[in-house]
N, C-alpha and C positions, 0 to 999 in steps of 0.2 A: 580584322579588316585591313591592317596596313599591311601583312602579309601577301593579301589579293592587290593588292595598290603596288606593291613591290613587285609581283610577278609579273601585271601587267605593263609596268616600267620599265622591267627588265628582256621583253617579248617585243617592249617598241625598239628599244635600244637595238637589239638585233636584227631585227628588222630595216632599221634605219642602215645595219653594216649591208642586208644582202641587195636594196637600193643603189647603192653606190656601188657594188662590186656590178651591178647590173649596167651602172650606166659606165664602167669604167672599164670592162668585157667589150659594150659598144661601141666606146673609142678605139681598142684597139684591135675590133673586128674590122674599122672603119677605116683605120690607116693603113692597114696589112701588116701588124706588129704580128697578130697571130692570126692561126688558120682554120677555119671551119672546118677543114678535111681532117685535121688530130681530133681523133677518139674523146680525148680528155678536155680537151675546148669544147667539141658541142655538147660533151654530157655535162661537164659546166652550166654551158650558157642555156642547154633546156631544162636544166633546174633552176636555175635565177627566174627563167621566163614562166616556169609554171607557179613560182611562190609570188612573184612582181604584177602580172599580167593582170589578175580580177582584180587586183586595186588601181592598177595605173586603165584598163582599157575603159573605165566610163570615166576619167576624168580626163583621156583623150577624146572621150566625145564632146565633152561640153567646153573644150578650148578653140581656141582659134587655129586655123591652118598656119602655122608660121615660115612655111617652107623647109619643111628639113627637119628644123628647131623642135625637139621637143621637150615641152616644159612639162611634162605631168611626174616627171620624178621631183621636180622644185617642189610643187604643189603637195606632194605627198609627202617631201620632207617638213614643211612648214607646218603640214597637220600634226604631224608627227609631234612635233618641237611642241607644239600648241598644246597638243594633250597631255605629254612628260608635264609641263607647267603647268597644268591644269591638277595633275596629282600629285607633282609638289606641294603645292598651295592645300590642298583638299586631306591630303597627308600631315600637313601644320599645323591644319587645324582640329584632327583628330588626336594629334598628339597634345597639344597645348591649350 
């Protein structure tokens, strides 16, 4: 059982890096660091978008319009965080 506890610890882990390579591809789509016209940018950013997308797009529906602002990667980070801690704990006390 802490073997499956470990995998899926290890599955949010990276998950959590292609979150922020997502939101940090957006910054600097946003500022013109880099260019949607390179090959290698949008097949980048349409892989982030296809792995990111069914988790963040219903938890862009039930947020607020914030202008601009979006918050549904915070949101999915703190789940994130929330359940790593939740199989720590759950992991401690299988072991002990």
């Amino acid at each position: 059982m802490q073997s499956l506890l470990l995998l899926i610890d290890t599955i949010l882990s990276l998950y959590t890096y292609v979150i922020i390579a997502m939101v940090v591809i957006g910054w600097l789509l946003a500022f013109g660091v880099i260019n949607i016209n390179n090959q290698f940018v949008r097949q980048a950013q349409y892989i982030i978008f296809r792995l990111t997308e069914p988790v963040l797009s219903p938890i862009r529906r039930i947020l607020p319009d914030l202008g601009g602002i979006d918050l549904s990667p915070v949101v999915v980070l703190l789940a994130i965080f929330f359940l790593r801690n939740l199989i720590v704990e759950y992991g401690a006390k299988l072991v002990g």
